[in-house]
Steps between C-alpha positions, in 0.01 A plus 500: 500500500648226301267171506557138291348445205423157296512598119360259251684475171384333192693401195377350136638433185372341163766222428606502125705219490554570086462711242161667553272537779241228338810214598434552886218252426695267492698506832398332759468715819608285846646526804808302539776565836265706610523772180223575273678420183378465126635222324536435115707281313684387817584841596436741788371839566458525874305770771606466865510682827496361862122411637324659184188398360448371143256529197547343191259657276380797357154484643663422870639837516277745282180346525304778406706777535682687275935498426484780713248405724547079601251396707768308667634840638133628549417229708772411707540140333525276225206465344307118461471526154712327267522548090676709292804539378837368720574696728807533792347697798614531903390667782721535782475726850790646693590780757857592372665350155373276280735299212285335182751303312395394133729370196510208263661130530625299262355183622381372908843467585633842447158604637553294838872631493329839437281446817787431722666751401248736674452346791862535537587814377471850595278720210641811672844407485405385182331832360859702665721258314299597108516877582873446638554316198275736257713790655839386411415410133323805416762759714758388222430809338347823648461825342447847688392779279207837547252261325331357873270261282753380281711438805254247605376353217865425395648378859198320613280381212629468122776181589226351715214505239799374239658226726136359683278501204685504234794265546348276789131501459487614127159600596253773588143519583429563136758232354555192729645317207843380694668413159829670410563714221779507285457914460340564783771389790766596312379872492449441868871420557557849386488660803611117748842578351522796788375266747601162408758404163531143627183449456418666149827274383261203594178637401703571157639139459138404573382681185755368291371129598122616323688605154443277220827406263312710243527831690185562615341426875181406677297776585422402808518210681405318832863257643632247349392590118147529447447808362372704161720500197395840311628715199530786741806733354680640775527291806788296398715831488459544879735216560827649390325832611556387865777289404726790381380744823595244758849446301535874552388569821674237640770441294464106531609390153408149574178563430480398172689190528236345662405181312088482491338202295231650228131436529322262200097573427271446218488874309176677508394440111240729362397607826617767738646274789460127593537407944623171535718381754877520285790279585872570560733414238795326432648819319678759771678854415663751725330761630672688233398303200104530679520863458688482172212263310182794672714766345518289145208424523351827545740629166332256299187583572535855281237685294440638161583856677800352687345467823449250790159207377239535752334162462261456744610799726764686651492611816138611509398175478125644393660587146477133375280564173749783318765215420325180470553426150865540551605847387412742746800732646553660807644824562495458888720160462758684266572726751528227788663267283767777452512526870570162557788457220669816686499337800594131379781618228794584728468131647429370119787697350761302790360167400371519160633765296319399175177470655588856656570624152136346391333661786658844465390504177165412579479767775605748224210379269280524754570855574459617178185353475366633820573826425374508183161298424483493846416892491163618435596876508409596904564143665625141443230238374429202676481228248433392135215256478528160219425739226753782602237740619644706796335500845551744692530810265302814494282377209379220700145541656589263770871485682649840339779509773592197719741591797769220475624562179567857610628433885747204334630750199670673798567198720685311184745791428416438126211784454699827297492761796259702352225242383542360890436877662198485213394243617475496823326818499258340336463259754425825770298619281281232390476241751593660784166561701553723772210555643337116512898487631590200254721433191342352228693168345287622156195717370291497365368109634488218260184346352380110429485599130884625458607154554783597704477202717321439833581800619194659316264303715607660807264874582668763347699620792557222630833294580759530190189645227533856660546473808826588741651201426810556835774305320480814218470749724835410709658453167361845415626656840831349457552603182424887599750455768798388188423802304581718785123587579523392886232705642273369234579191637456507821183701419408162291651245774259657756147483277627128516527444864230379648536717850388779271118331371447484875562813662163553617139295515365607196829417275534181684187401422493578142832296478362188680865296492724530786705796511846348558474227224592645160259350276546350140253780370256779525209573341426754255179574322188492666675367833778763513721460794367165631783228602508198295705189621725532770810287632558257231665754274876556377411902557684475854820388384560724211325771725775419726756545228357832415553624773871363596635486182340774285434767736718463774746390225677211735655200269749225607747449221662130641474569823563879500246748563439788220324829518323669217188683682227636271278705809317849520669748591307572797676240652786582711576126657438184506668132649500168370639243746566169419577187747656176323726214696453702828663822347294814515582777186351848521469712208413856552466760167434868576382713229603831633484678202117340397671309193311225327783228384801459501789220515674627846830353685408272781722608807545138714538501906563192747309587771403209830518269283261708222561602147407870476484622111437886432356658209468846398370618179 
């Protein structure tokens, strides 16, 4: 029969409090209103559960046991021993529920206001009030589709990874850096413009307030201004990127009169970046003239081939040693920077028809180029290095094919049709790793001696020097998905999801990362098929607009919703729902006739207060 039970729990953590694990040293651990806290520079991380018992250090609770094995737990009780490193440990016993409460303070007072708050409160209520709350943000947009796993990954997981540790905690077990940066949130707010537009119109703004009057931006940065100031070539361009996609999803024109005051900062001077803490000017600009001097700025910044300077990196940050003297190109910037003009022009040709003349002519340069020493005869290259060697061409020993310049060929519209199907069957059939179930960002791996940049000092198959590097291989899948391949695509989208590297025991513990966090990269090589980091990665939000945009084919056009599916044609059905201001609209598109794409009529129904759209293909 049923009989009570006293259960002992213990809990222990290794304060940081800073930048590496040797700056717990310094904190002082204490108990103050009756919470084991750690203190450091005035500020509080605190441990705390009714009648619990405390240890301090790392001695107290392992003594001579084993991370897996405390003697602590072995014995029944804190050991006497004291040494080590700091240490936050508890041991409470209950016979039903027991609620361990831990967080930071500012200084006492918010901890004191802290402690009051849970002797007040109600942690349950508490705990129903974040799901209730978790719930409503994340049911903003819901898909239904024969894909089970991508059904959950989508509705459940991708917008949580993106909002929590991305824009909120910009931080992961592998990164715990907090900063912002200028590239990386704005690729996040992607996929927030389903869920939330107010909020990528701030996050934008925000941006706009880390641009210098030059053009160019920090890096990264931790609030108000201190931050790195790099010669990074392609971050700036995500500004009127997400600029020009709110403008048109919402349709709120205002936008870019938004007056934001520049940022001033010494220039990095014969050295790849210089952190300092930078100061607002007295100079200000619209939002419009912001995106106007990146764009510029990025036309200036042209090569002896006609192509995009790579300076100290594009987007692979890792590729900082190709460009450092100044006249390295980029092939994968061409075709982005052509993205971005197509999407900025229609606002530039209402408010600046000269500068729209400039820019179209630009665009037209750039194509050109692209598609001409861009080629190498099978695929696009990647780069040109300072003395106008290609990278990324089949006579190179190291980097023959890289997978952005191939996946963004299709993505920019500017590829010629048949280079792009070329080349992206180049991509299947050279980096495409089907049986180690990963995509390859390059191959072969870079070495110290090329003088690429750091990214030769990572393993070969590892992170962005061979590995799957996630960002590329969404790119990859949602390029498949525009040329009409959608069953490659899906094929593609599902390697990616992480429900798939766990299916069983063995697979899950090859992968070692969680299986419903999609992580920044995979490992190739010796490792094959082993998670890298997980959470702090923008590979959930443009996974999420893989999936909505490119497969499913669902686009709001200021306000309206657009259909242009790209799916197998095994699929006969599939639902997208979304719920914004309290109204609920439900999009249903039956394939009937197992059709891949098409641009179909979108029937409309006023239904109990519901929008009902149908679909048929």
């Amino acid at each position: 029969g049923a009989r009570e039970r006293t259960l002992t729990m213990y809990f222990a953590c290794f304060p940081v409090m800073g930048e590496t694990a040797d700056d717990a040293r310094f904190a002082d651990v204490r108990t103050e209103n009756g919470m084991l806290c750690a203190v450091k520079d005035g500020t509080y991380y605190f441990l705390y559960a009714r009648d619990a018992c405390y240890a301090s250090s790392e001695y107290a609770f392992f003594g001579d046991g084993t991370l897996s094995d405390p003697q602590a737990v072995r014995q029944g009780a804190f050991c006497a021993s004291e040494g080590g490193k700091p240490l936050l440990a508890l041991c409470v016993k209950a016979t039903a529920r027991v609620r361990l409460y831990t967080g930071f303070a500012r200084d006492a007072e918010e901890l004191k206001r802290l402690r009051r708050a849970i002797d007040e409160g109600d942690a349950a209520q508490w705990l129903t009030e974040a799901r209730r709350l978790w719930e409503e943000r994340l049911s903003r947009v819901r898909i239904r589709t024969p894909e089970r796993k991508l059904d959950v990954l989508f509705n459940h997981w991708l917008m949580y990874q993106t909002i929590s540790a991305r824009l909120w905690g910009r931080c992961g077990f592998y990164q715990a850096g907090g900063a912002f940066g200028f590239r990386d949130q704005l690729q996040d707010c992607l996929s927030l413009l389903y869920l939330d537009p107010a909020a990528v119109r701030r996050h934008i703004l925000s941006c706009a307030a880390h641009q210098f009057a030059e053009g160019d931006v920090q890096h990264w940065w931790h609030p108000p201004f201190t931050g790195v100031r790099t010669h990074i070539s392609d971050d700036l361009l995500f500004l009127p990127l997400l600029a020009a996609r709110y403008a048109a999803y919402t349709g709120d024109e205002t936008l870019w009169d938004e007056v934001v005051p520049f940022l001033e900062g010494h220039a990095p001077v014969q050295q790849d970046d210089l952190y300092e803490a930078a100061w607002q000017s007295e100079e200000s600009g619209t939002l419009f003239d912001h995106c106007l001097r990146a764009v510029r700025l990025v036309m200036r910044r042209t090569g002896k081939h006609g192509l995009p300077l790579i300076l100290s990196g594009d987007w692979n940050d890792g590729l900082n040693g190709i460009g450092k003297n100044g006249a390295g190109e980029s092939v994968w910037l061409g075709w982005f920077a052509y993205h971005v003009v197509s999407w900025f022009l229609p606002t530039v040709r209402k408010r600046n028809p000269r500068e729209a003349e400039r820019m179209t002519a630009y665009a037209k340069r750039l194509v050109h180029a692209l598609n001409t020493d861009g080629w190498d005869g099978a695929w696009f290259l990647r780069a040109f290095d300072d003395d106008g060697k290609p990278v990324g061409s089949h006579e190179n020993a190291r980097c023959r094919i890289d997978a952005i310049s191939q996946a963004w060929a299709v993505l920019s519209g500017a590829a010629e049709p048949d280079k792009a199907q070329k080349a992206m069957e180049s991509v299947k059939r050279e980096l495409w790793d089907t049986s180690a179930g990963l995509l390859k960002l390059l191959t072969p791996p870079f070495a110290p001696e090329d003088r690429a940049g750091y990214i030769g000092y990572y393993l070969p198959g590892v992170r962005e020097n061979g590995g799957q590097y996630t960002h590329a291989a969404l790119w990859t899948a949602s390029a498949l998905a525009q040329k009409g391949e959608g069953e490659a695509c899906l094929a593609l989208l599902n390697m990616l999801n992480p429900i798939s590297h766990a299916k069983d025991q063995p697979s899950a513990a090859h992968y070692r990362i969680e299986p419903y966090s999609v992580p920044a990269d995979v490992y190739a090589g010796d490792h094959a098929g082993r998670g890298g980091w997980s959470w702090y990665t923008a590979s959930s939000s443009l996974y999420a607009c893989a999936v909505l945009e490119d497969l499913l084919g669902v686009h709001k056009e200021n306000g309206v919703l657009t259909l242009c599916p790209h799916i197998p044609a095994f699929w006969r059905e599939y639902t997208v729902t979304f719920c914004e201001n309290g109204h609920t609209t439900e999009l249903t598109v039956r394939n009937p006739e197992g059709k891949t794409e098409g641009a179909p009529r979108l029937t409309r129904v006023e239904k109990d207060g519901k929008t009902i759209l149908r679909a048929i293909l």
